[in-house]
PAGULO-556337 format. One record per residue (C-alpha): x, y, z; residue in three letters; residue number from 1. Coordinates in pm, 1 decimal, always signed. Example, Ala and Ser with C-alpha at 12.3 -4.5 7.8 and 13.67 -1.06 7.14 Angstrom:
BEGIN
REC     east    north       up residuo num
REC  +1230.0   -450.0   +780.0     ALA   1
REC  +1367.0   -106.0   +714.0     SER   2
***
This chain:
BEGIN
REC     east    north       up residuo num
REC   +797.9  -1392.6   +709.1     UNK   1
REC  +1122.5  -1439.9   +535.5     UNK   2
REC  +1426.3  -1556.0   +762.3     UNK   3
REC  +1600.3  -1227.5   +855.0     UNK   4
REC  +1911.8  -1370.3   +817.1     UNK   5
REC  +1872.7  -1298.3   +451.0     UNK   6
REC  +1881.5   -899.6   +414.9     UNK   7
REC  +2039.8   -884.1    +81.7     UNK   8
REC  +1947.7   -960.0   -272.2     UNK   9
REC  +2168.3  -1030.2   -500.7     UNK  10
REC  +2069.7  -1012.7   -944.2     UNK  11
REC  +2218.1  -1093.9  -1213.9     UNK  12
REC  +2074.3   -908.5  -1512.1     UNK  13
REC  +1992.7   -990.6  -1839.5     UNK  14
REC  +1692.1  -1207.9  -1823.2     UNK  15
REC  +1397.9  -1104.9  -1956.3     UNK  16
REC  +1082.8  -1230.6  -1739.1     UNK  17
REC   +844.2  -1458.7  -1926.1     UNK  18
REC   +565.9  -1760.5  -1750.5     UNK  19
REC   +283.5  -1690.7  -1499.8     UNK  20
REC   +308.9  -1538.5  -1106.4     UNK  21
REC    +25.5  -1472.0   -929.6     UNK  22
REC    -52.2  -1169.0   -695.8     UNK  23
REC   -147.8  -1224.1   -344.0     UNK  24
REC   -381.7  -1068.9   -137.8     UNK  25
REC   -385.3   -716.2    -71.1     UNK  26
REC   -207.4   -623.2   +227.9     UNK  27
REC   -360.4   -283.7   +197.7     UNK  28
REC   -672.1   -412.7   +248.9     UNK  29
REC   -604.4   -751.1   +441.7     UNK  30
REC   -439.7   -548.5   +712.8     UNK  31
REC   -702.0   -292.0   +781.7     UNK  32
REC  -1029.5   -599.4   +761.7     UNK  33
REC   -787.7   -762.2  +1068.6     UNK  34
REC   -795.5   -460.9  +1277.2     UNK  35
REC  -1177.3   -429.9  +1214.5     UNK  36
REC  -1271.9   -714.9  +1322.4     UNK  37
REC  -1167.9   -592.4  +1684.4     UNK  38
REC  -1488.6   -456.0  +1681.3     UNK  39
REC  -1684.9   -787.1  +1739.7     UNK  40
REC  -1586.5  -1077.9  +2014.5     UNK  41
REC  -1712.5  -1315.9  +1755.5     UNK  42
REC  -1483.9  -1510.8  +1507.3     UNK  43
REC  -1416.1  -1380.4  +1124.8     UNK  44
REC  -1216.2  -1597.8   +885.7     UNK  45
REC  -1001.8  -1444.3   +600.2     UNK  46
REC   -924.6  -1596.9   +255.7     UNK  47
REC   -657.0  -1487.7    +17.3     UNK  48
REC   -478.8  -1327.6   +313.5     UNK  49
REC   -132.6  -1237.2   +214.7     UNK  50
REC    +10.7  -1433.4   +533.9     UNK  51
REC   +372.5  -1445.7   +477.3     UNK  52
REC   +369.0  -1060.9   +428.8     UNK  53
REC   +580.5   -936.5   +703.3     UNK  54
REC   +310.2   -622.3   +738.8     UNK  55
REC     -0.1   -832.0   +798.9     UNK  56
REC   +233.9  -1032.0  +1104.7     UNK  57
REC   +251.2   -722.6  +1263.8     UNK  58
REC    -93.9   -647.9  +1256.1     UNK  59
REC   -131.9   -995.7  +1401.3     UNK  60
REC    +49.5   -944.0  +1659.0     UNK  61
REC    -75.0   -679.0  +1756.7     UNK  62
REC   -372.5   -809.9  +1758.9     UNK  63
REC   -219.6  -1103.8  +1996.4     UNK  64
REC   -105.0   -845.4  +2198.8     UNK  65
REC   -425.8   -693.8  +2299.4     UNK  66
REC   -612.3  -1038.9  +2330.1     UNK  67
REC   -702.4  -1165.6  +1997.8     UNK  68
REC   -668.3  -1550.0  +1891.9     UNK  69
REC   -537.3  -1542.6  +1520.5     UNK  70
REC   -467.3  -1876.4  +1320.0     UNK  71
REC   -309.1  -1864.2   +964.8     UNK  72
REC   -309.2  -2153.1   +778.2     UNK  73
REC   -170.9  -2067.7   +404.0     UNK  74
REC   -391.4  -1829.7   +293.8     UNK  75
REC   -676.9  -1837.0   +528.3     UNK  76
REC   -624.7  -1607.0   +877.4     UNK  77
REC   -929.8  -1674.5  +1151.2     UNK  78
REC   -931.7  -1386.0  +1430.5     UNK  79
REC  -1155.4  -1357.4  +1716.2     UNK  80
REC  -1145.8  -1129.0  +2005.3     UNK  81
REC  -1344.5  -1240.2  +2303.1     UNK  82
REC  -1200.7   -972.6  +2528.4     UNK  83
REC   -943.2   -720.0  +2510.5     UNK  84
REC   -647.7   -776.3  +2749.4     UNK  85
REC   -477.3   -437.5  +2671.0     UNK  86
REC   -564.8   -194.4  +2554.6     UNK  87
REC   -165.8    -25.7  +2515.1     UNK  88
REC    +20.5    -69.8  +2221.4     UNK  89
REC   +396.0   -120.9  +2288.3     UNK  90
REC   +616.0    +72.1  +2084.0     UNK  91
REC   +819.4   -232.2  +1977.9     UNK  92
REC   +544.7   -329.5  +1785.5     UNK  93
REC   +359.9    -14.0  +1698.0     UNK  94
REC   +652.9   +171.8  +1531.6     UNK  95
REC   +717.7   -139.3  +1256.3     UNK  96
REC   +455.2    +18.1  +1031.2     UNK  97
REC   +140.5   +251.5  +1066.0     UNK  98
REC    -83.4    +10.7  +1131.8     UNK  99
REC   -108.3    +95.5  +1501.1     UNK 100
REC   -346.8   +404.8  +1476.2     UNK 101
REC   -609.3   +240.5  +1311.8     UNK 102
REC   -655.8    +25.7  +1637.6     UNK 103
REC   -797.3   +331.8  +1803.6     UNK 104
REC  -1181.5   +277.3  +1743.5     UNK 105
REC  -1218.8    -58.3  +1851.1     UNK 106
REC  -1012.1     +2.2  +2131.9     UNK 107
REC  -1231.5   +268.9  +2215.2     UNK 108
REC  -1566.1   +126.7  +2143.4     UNK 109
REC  -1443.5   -207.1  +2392.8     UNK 110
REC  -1235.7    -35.0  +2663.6     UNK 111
REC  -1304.9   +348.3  +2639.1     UNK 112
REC   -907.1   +395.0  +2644.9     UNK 113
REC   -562.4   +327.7  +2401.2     UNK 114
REC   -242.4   +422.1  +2388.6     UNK 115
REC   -124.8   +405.2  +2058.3     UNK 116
REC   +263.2   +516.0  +1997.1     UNK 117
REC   +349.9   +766.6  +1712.7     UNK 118
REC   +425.3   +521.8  +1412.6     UNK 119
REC   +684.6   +459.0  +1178.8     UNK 120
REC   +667.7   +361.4   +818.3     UNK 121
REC   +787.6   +408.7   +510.0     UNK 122
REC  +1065.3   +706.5   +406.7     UNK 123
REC   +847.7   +870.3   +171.0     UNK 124
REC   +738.8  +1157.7   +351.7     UNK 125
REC   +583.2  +1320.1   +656.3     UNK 126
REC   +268.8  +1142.5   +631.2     UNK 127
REC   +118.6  +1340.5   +921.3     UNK 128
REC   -162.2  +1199.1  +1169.7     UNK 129
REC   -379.7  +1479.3  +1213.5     UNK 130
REC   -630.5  +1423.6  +1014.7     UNK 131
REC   -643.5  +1075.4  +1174.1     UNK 132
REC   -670.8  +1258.5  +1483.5     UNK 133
REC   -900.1  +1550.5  +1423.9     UNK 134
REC  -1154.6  +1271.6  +1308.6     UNK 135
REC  -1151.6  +1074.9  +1587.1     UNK 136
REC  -1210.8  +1389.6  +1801.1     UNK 137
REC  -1478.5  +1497.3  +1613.3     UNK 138
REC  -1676.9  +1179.0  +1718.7     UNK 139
REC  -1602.2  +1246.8  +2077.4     UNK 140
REC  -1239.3  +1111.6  +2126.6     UNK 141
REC  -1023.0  +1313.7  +2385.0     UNK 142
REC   -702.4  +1329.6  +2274.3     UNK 143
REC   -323.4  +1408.2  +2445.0     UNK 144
REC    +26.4  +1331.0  +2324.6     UNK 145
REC   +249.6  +1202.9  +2647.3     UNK 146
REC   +591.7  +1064.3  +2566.5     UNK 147
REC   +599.1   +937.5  +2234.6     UNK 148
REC   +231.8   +806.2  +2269.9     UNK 149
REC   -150.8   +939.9  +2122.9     UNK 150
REC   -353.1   +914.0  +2513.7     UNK 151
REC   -743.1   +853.1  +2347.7     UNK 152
REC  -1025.2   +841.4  +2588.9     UNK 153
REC  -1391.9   +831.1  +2501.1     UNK 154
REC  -1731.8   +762.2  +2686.0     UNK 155
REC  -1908.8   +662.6  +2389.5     UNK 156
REC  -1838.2   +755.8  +2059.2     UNK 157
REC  -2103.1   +996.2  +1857.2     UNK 158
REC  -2187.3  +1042.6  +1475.2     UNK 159
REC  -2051.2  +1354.5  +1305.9     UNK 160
REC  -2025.8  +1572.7   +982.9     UNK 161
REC  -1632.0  +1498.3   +891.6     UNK 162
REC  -1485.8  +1666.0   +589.0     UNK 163
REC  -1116.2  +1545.0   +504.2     UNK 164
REC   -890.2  +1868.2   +359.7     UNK 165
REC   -720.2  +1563.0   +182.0     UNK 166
REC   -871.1  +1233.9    +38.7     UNK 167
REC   -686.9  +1020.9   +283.2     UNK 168
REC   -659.9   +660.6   +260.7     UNK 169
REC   -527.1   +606.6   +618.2     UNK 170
REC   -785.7   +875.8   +774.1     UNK 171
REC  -1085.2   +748.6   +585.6     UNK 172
REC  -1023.7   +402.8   +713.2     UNK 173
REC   -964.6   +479.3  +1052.2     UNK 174
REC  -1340.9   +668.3  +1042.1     UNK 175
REC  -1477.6   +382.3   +927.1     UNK 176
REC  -1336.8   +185.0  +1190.9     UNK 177
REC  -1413.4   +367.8  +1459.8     UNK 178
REC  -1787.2   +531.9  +1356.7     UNK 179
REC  -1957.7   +153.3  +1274.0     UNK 180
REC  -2056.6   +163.1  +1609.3     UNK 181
REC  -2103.0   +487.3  +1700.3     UNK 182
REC  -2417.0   +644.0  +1815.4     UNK 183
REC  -2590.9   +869.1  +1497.9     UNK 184
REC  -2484.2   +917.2  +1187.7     UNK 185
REC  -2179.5   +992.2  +1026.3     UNK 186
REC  -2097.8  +1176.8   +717.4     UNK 187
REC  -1742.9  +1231.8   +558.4     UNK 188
REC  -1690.8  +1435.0   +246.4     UNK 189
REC  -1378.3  +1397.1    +70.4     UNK 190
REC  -1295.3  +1074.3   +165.7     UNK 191
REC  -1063.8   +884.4    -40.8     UNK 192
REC  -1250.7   +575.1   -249.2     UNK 193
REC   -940.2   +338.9   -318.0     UNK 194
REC  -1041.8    -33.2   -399.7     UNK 195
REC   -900.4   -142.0    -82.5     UNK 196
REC  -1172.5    +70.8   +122.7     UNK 197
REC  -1452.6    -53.2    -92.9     UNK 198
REC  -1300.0   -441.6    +23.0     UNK 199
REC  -1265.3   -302.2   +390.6     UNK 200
REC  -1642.1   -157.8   +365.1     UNK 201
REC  -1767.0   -508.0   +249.2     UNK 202
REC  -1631.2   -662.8   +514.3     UNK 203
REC  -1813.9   -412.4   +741.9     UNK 204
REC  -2130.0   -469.5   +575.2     UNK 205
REC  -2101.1   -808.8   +606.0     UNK 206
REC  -2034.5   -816.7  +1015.1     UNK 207
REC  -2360.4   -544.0  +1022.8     UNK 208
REC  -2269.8   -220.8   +912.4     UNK 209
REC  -2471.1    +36.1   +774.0     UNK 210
REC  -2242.8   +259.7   +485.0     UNK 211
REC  -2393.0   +440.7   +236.9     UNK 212
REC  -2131.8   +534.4    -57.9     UNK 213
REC  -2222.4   +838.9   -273.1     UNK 214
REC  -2082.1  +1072.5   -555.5     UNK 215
REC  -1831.1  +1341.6   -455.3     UNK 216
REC  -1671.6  +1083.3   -228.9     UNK 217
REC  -1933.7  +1104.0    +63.8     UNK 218
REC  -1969.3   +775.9   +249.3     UNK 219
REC  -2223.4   +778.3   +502.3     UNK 220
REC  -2221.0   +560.7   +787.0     UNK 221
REC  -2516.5   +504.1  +1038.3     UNK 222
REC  -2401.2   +397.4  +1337.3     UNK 223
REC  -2510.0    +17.7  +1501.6     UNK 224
REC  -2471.2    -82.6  +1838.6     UNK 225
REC  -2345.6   -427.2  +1763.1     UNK 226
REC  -2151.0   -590.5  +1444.9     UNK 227
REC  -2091.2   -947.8  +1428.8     UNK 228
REC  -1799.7  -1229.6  +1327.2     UNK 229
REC  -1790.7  -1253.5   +957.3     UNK 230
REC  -1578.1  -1426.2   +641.7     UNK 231
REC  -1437.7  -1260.1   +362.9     UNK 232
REC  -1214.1  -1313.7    +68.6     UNK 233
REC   -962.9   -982.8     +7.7     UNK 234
REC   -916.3   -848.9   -310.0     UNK 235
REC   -588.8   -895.7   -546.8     UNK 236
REC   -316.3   -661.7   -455.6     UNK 237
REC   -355.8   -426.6   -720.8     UNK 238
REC     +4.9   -268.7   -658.3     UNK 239
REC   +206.5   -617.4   -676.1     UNK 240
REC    +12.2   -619.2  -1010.1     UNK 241
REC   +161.8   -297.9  -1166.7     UNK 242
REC   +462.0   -441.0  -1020.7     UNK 243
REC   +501.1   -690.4  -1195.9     UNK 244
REC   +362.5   -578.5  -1479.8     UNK 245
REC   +641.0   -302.5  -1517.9     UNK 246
REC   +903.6   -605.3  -1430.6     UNK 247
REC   +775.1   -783.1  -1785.1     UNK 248
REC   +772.3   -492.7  -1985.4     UNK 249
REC  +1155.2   -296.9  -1907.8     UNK 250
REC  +1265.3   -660.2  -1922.9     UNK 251
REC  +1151.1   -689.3  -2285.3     UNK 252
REC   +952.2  -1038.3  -2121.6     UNK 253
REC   +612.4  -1159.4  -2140.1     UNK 254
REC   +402.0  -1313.6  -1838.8     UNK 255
REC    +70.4  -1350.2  -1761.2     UNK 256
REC    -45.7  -1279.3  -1388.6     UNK 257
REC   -291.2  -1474.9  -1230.6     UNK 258
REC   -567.6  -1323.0  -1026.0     UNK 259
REC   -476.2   -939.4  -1166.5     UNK 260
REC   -802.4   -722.6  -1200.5     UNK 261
REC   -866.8   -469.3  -1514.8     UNK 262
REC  -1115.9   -328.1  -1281.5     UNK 263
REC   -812.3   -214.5   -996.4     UNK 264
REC   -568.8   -108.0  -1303.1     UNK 265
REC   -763.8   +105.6  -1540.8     UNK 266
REC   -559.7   +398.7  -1485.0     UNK 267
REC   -248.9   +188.2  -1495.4     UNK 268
REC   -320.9    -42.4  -1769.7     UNK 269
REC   -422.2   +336.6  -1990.5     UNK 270
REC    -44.1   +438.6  -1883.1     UNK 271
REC    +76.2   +133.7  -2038.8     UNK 272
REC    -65.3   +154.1  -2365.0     UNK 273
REC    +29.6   +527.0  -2381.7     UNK 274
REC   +394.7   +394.0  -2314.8     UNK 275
REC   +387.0   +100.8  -2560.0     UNK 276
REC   +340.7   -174.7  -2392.4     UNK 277
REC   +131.8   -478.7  -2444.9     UNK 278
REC   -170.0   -687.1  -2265.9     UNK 279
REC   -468.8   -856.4  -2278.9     UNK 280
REC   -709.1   -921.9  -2035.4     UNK 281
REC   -924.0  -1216.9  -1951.1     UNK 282
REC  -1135.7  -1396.7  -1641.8     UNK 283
REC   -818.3  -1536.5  -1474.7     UNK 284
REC   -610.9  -1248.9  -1478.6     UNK 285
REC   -386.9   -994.1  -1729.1     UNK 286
REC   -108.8  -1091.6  -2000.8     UNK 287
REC   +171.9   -818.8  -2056.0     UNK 288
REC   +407.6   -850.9  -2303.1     UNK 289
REC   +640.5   -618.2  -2445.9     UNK 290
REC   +641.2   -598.1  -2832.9     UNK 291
REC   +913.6   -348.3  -2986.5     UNK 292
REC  +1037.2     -3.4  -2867.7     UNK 293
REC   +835.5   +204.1  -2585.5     UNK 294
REC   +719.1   +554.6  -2551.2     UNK 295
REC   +784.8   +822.5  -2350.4     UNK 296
REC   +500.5   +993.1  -2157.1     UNK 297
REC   +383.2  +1188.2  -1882.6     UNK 298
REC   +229.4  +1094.0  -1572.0     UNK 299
REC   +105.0  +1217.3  -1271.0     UNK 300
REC     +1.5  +1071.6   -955.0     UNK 301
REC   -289.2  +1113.1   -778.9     UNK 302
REC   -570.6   +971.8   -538.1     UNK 303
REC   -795.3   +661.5   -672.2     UNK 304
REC   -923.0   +676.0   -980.8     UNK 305
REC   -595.1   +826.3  -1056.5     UNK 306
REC   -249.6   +700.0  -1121.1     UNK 307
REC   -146.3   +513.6   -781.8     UNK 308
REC   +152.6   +670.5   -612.8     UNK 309
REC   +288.0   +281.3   -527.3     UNK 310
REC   +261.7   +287.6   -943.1     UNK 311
REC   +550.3   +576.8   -960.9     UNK 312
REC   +862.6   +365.1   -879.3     UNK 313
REC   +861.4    +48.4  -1092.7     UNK 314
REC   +700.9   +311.1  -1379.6     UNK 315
REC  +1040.3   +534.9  -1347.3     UNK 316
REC  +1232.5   +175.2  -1414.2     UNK 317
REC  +1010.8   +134.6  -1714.9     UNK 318
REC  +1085.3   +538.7  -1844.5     UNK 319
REC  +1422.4   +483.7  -1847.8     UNK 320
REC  +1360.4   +190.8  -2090.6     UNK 321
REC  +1162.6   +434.5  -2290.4     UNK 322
REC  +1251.1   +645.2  -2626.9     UNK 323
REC  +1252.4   +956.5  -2501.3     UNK 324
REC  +1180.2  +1200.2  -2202.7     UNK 325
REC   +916.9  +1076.1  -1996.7     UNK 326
REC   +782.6  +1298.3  -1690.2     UNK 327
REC   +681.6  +1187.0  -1401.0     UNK 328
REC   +487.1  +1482.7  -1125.9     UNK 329
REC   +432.0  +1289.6   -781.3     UNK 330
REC   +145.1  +1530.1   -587.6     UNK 331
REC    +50.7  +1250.2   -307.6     UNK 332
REC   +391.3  +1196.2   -125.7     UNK 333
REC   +654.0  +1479.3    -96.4     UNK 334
REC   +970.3  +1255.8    -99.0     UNK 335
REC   +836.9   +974.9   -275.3     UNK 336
REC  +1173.9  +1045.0   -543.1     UNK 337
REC  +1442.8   +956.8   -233.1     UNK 338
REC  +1508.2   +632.0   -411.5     UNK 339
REC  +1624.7   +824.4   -750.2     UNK 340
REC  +1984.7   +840.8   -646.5     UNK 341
REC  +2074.6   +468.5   -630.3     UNK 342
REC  +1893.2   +468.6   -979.0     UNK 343
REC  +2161.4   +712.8  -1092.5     UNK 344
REC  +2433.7   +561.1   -956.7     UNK 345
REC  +2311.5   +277.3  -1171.0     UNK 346
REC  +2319.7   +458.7  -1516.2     UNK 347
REC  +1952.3   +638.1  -1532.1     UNK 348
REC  +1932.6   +975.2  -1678.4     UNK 349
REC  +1652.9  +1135.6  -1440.7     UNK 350
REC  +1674.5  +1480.6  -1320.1     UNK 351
REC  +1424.3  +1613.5  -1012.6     UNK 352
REC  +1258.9  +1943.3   -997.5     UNK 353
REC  +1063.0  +2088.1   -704.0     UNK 354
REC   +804.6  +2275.0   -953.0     UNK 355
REC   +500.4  +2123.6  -1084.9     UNK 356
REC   +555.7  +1959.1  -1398.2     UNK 357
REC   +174.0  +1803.4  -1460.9     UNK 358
REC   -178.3  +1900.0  -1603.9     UNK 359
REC   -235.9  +2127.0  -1228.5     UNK 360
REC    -85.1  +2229.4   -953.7     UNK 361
REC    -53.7  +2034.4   -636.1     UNK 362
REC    -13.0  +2052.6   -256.2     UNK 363
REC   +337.9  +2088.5   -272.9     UNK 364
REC   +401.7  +2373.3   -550.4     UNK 365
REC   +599.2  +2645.9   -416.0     UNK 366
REC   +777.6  +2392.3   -194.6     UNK 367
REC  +1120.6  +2280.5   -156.0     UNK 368
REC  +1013.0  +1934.2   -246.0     UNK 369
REC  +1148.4  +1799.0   -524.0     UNK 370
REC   +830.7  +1615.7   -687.0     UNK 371
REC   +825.5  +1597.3  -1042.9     UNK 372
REC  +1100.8  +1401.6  -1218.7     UNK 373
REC  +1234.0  +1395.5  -1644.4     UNK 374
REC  +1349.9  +1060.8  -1688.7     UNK 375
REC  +1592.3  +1011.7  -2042.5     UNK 376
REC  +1549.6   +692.0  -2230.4     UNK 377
REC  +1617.5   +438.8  -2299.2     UNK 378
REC  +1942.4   +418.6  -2089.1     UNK 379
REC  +2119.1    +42.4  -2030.2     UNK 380
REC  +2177.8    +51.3  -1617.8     UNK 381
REC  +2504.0   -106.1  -1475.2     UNK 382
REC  +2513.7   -288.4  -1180.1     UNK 383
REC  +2555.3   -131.6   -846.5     UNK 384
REC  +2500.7   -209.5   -459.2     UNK 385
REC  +2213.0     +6.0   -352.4     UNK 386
REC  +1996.7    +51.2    -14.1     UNK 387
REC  +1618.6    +33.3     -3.0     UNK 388
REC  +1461.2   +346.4   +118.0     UNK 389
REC  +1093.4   +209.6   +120.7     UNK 390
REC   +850.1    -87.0     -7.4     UNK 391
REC   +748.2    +46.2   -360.0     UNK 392
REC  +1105.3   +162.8   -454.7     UNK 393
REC  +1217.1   -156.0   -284.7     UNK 394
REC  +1090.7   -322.8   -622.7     UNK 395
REC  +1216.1   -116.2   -861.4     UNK 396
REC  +1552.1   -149.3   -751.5     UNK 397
REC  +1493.8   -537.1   -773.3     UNK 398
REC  +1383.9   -485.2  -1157.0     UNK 399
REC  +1648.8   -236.7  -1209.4     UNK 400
REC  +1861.7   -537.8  -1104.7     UNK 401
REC  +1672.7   -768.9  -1325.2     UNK 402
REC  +1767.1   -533.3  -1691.9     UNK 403
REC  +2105.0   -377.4  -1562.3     UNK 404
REC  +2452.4   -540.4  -1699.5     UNK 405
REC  +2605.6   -759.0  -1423.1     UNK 406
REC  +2551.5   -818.9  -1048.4     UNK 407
REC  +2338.9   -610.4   -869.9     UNK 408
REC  +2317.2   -594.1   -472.2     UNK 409
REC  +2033.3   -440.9   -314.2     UNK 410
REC  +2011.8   -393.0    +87.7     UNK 411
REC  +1715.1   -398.0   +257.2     UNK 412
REC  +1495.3   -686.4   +215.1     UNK 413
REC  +1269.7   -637.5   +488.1     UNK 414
REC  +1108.0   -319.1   +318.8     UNK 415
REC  +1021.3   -537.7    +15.5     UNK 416
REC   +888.0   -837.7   +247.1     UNK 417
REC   +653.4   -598.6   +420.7     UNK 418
REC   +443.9   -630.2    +68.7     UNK 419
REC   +581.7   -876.9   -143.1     UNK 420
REC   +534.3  -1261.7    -63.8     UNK 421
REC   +820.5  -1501.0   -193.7     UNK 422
REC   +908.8  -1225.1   -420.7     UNK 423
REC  +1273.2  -1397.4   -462.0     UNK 424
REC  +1076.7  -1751.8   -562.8     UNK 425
REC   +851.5  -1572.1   -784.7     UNK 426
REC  +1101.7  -1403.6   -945.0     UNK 427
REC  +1321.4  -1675.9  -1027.0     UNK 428
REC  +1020.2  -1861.8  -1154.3     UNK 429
REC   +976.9  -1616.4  -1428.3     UNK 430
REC  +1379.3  -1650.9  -1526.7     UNK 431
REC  +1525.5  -1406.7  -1316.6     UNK 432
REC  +1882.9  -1501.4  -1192.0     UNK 433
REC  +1788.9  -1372.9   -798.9     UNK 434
REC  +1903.8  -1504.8   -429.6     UNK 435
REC  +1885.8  -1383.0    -91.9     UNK 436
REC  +2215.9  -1334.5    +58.0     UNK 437
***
């Protein structure tokens, strides 16, 4: 992790971005393989773990915490868990991130008890647990809420029919987790199908799993009564990708990033054309370039194959480069547009509305949420010093820094380390005028 001594970053625009970066691991998916392989005592080796992420340190020590050995050697993490030696999560650790809950089924499975605390995360919205915890009761978890804790206890955990009212990434993982090894079968409908659960049902496979994927996002899992150690290599992270991507392209650059995958951007890389921008794709990765004036054009989030939500940030930075009025209609996170003010303060035209400005309506019509967003263009931001509200928006305000007149300050590091590795370093190696302060 990055010295914490250095909170601040400090830009001074102008530069556009032009060379190669490559994308690290997926901490999205690196993350949640660490916590599975709790489920075995035997030893599983990671490659293209994203190490210095600040995230994936406090999965591993967590993981230290209830009894696992973890080495990480540049990018390669080993893990084994012979025995767990607690099976309580301390707040101090469980409240960095919401990591913590996903610990329940091998917990279970190896101790028949956790005590997970309520976690913390990101400011983009409620992000509530139940359907977390209705799963894990449905395959015989009892669950209570004392203090500022989840109390799970379970004699065995049992197969079961498990629809999800909402594709969730966080709740589909956790069943995963926790119904590998339990006895029957177990089918969820609606679960959500992100590239990062395909990498995280690999790496299941591989230590002895049984999951069956289907159409209509049923994945069917027959439970085992033992998985073993296993190695894996995680996937590119997709979202540092259309990060970086959006960083070339508002910065009128060029750059070429190593290890990106047209298979994890379709939707993305469609978005991009649509706006104007440039790229082309081969075996080692994706060039973007931008190439005379971009588009406006409308957007709207959604769950996998659809536009990311971790997309929606550095996109707005790239609307308000844009000829014209661009919309944007967020229906995944209800206050995923928090960081919008700073932007303003900065010189973007954007203006929120809390109706439903997309193809359908979503979850949160009728609402006072303000999801869907008109962005002007193109607008020339001023520099400003601005507070990080979360990871995603984290980066935009670094590439809002990167095209905006002057010296920008942005608060907040540690949001952007949770995802980003070196992002300063790989910033500046592109051209950008950056330091930690």
């Amino acid at each position: 992790m990055t010295d914490n001594n250095f909170t601040k970053f400090l830009i001074k625009g102008g530069n556009p971005l032009n060379g190669n970066v490559s994308v690290s691991g997926a901490k999205n998916s690196a993350t949640k393989i660490i916590v599975a392989s709790l489920l075995t005592d035997e030893p599983c080796t990671l490659f293209n773990s994203p190490n210095k992420i600040s995230d994936l340190t406090v999965t591993s020590k967590i993981c230290t915490h209830v009894g696992s050995q973890v080495s990480a050697n540049g990018n390669k993490l080993e893990i084994q868990t012979k025995e767990i030696k607690s099976n309580i999560i301390p707040q101090d650790l469980g409240n960095l991130n919401r990591i913590a809950v996903l610990f329940a089924g091998p917990l279970l499975h190896r101790t028949g008890m956790a005590e997970i605390p309520i976690p913390g995360g990101c400011k983009i919205g409620s992000r509530p647990l139940n359907f977390h915890i209705e799963g894990l009761k449905k395959l015989g978890c009892y669950v209570e809420t004392k203090d500022d804790f989840y109390v799970l206890k379970a004699d065995g955990m049992i197969g079961e029919n498990i629809h999800l009212d909402y594709p969730s990434v966080g709740a589909t993982e956790n069943i995963l987790i926790s119904s590998t090894l339990a006895k029957g079968r177990t089918i969820l409908t609606n679960a959500a199908v992100e590239p990062e659960i395909i990498d995280l049902i690999k790496f299941l496979q591989k230590m002895g799993a049984i999951i069956e994927i289907s159409t209509d996002r049923i994945i069917t899992i027959e439970g085992v009564e033992k998985l073993t150690g296993a190695d894996h290599t995680v996937l590119p992270d997709r979202n540092q990708a259309a990060s970086f991507a959006c960083a070339c392209l508002a910065s009128k650059g060029d750059i070429f990033i190593e290890n990106a995958r047209q298979d994890d951007l379709i939707t993305f890389l469609n978005s991009v054309r649509r706006i104007g921008g440039k790229y082309e794709i081969n075996d080692e990765g994706i060039r973007f370039y931008y190439d005379g004036l971009l588009n406006s054009v409308a957007i709207e989030t959604n769950v996998h194959p659809g536009f990311m939500t971790d997309w929606q940030q550095p996109f707005v930075i790239l609307m308000t480069q844009s000829k014209g009025l661009s919309i944007i209609h967020e229906t995944v996170y209800e206050k995923r547009f928090g960081y919008v003010e700073a932007l303003k303060q900065m010189g973007a035209e954007i203006e929120l509305y809390n109706t439903c400005l997309g193809s359908s309506p979503c979850r949160f019509m009728n609402t006072q949420y303000y999801h869907s967003a008109v962005v002007k263009g193109p607008t020339k931001l001023k520099s400003a010093e601005i507070d990080i509200p979360d990871l995603r928006a984290g980066f935009s305000y670094l590439i809002a820094g990167v095209i905006a007149e002057g010296e920008t300050l942005v608060n907040g590091s540690v949001y952007i380390d949770r995802g980003y590795e070196d992002i300063d370093l790989k910033l500046r190696d592109l051209g950008a005028d950056i330091k930690r302060v």
